[in-house]
C-alpha positions as CSV (number, residue, x, y, z in Angstrom):
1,X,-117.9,95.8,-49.6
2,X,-117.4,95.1,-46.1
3,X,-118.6,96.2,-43.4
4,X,-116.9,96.8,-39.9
5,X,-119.1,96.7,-36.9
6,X,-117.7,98.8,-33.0
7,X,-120.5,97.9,-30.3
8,X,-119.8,100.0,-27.2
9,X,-121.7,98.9,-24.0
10,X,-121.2,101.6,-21.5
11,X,-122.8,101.9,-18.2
12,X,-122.2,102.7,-14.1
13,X,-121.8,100.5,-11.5
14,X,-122.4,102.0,-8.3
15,X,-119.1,101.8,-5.3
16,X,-120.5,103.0,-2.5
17,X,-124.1,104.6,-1.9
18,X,-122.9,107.6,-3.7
19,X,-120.3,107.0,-5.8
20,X,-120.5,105.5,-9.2
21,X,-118.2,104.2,-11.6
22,X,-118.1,103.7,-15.4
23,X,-117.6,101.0,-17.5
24,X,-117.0,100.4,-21.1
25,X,-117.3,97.5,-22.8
26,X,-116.6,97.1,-26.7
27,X,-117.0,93.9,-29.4
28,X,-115.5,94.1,-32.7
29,X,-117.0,92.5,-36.0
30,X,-116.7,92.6,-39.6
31,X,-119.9,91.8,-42.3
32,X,-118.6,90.4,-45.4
33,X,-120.4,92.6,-48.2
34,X,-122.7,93.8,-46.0
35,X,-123.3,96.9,-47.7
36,X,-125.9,95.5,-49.4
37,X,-127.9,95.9,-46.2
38,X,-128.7,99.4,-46.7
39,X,-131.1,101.3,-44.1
40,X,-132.4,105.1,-45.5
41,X,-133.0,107.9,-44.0
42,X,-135.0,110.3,-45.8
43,X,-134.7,114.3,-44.7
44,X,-136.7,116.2,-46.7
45,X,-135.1,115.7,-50.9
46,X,-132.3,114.2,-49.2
47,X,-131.6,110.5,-48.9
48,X,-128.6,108.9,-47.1
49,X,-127.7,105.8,-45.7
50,X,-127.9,105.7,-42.1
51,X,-126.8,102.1,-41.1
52,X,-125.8,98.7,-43.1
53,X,-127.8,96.5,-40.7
54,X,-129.9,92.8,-40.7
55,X,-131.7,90.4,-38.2
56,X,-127.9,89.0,-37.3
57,X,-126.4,92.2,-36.2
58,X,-130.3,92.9,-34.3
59,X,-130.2,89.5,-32.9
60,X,-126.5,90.0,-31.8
61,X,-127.2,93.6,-30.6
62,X,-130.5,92.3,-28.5
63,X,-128.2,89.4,-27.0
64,X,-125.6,91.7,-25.6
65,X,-127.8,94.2,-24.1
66,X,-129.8,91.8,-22.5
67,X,-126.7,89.6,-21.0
68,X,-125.1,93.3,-20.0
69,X,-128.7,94.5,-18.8
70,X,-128.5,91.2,-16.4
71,X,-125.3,92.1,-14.8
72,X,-126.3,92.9,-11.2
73,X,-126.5,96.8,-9.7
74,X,-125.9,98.2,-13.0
75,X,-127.1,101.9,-14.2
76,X,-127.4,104.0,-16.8
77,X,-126.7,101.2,-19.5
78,X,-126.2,102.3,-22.9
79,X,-125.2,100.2,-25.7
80,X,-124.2,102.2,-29.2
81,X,-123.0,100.9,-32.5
82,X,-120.5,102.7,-34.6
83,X,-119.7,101.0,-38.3
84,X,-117.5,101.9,-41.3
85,X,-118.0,101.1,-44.8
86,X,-114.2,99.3,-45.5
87,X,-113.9,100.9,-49.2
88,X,-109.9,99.9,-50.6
89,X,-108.5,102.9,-50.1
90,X,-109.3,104.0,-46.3
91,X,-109.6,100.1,-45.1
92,X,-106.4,100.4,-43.0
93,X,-107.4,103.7,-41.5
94,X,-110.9,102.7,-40.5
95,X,-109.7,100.0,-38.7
96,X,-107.4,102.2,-36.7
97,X,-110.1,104.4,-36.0
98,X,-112.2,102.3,-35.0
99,X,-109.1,100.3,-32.8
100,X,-109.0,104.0,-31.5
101,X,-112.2,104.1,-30.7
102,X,-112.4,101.5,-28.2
103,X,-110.6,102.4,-25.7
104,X,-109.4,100.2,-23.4
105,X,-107.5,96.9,-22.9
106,X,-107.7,93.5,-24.7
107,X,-110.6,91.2,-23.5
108,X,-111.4,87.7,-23.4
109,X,-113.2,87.0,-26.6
110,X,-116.8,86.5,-26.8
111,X,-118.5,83.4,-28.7
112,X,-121.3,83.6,-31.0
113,X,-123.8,80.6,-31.2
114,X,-126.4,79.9,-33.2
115,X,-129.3,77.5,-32.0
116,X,-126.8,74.4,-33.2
117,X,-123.4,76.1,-34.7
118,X,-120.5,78.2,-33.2
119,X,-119.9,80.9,-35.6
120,X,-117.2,82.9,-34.3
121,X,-115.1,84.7,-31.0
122,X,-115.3,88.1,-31.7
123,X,-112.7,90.7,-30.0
124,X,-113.3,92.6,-27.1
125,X,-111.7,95.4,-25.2
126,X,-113.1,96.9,-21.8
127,X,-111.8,100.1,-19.7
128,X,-112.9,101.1,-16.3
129,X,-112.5,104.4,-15.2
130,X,-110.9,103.4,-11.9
131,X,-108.6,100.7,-13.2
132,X,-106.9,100.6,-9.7
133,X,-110.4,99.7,-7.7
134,X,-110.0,95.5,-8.1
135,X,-113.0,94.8,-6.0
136,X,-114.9,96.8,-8.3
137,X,-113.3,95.0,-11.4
138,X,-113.6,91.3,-9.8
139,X,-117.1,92.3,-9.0
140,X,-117.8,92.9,-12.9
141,X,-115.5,90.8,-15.1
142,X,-116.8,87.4,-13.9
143,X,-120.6,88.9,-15.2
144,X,-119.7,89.8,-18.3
145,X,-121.1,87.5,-21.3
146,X,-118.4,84.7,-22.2
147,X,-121.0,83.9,-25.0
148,X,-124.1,85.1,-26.8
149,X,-126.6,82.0,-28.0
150,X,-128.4,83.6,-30.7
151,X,-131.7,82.5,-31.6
152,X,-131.3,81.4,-35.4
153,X,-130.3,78.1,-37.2
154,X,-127.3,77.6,-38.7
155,X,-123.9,79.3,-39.4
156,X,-123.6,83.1,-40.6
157,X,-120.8,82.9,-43.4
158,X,-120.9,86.5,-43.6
159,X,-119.9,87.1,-39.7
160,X,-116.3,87.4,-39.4
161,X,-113.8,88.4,-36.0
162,X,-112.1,92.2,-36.8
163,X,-109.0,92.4,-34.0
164,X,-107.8,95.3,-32.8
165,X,-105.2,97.5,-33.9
166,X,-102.7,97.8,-31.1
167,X,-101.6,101.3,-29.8
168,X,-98.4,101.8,-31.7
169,X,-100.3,100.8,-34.6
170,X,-102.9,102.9,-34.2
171,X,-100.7,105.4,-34.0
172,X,-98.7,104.4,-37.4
173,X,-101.4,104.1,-39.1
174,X,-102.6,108.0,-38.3
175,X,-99.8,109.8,-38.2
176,X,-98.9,108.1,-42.0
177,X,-102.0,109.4,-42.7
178,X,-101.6,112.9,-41.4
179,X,-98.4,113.2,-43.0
180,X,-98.7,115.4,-46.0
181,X,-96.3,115.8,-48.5
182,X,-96.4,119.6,-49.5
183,X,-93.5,119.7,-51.4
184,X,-95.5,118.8,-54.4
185,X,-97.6,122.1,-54.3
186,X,-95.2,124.4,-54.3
187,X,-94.1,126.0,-57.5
């Protein structure tokens, strides 16, 4: 089964002395039958899955924090990855929920290289929390990462781009979901 990957890069970029502003920053990826990259956790007799993960999704992980971590006068960065096992039945609605997730507004996409291959341009999305501040956007948008250069050898079949749902399809795709039909239980 597949796998789809939500990084979120959050952090503050400072306006004035004391004020600070957020920003969030999200790529979207899918693994094709990546859930045979299992990571336990153990807890006690309990064993669970905790994260479908490999040295590309590290390497690709490490390369965006750092090129985020180099932005200048950043604080407070955080980087986070939420995934979602695509099973059949719930693929539509984990990719709205996900698409939900990332809040924000459609990005430039973001090229992934290996040491002598472009593999793909993943989607992106990115929201500041003062979206009407444009010297505090044109400050940021030029330093975020048009590319991450991976340090591996050849292609990665399994590394596919995941867009993102728009709103109104988002929103289709939830409320079909939520919508029960309780005619059937009644007697």
């Amino acid at each position: 089964m597949n796998v789809l990957k939500l990084i979120h890069c959050f952090w503050k970029y400072p306006i004035t002395r004391t004020q600070l502003k957020a920003v969030s920053y999200y790529v979207q990826y899918e693994r094709i039958n990546h859930s045979a990259n299992q990571v336990f956790q153990n807890y006690g007799q309990f064993r669970y899955v905790s994260k479908h993960e490999d040295t590309y999704d590290e390497e690709i992980y490490q390369q965006l924090y750092n090129s985020i971590n180099g932005i200048p006068n950043i604080q407070q960065l955080n980087i986070t990855t939420n995934e979602s096992v695509l099973f059949d039945e719930y693929e539509e609605e984990s990719r709205a929920l996900s698409s939900k997730m990332a809040f924000g507004y459609d990005f430039r996409d973001i090229l992934i290289n290996t040491n002598n291959t472009l593999v793909s341009r993943l989607a992106t999305r990115i929201y500041f929390t003062d979206i009407n501040n444009l010297t505090y956007q044109n400050a940021i948008l030029p330093s975020i990462p048009f590319a991450l250069n991976l340090n591996l050898d050849g292609a990665i079949p399994s590394l596919i781009r995941a867009d993102f749902f728009d709103r109104q399809r988002v929103d289709q795709v939830l409320e079909r979901e939520n919508d029960i039909d309780l005619t059937r239980f009644q007697q």
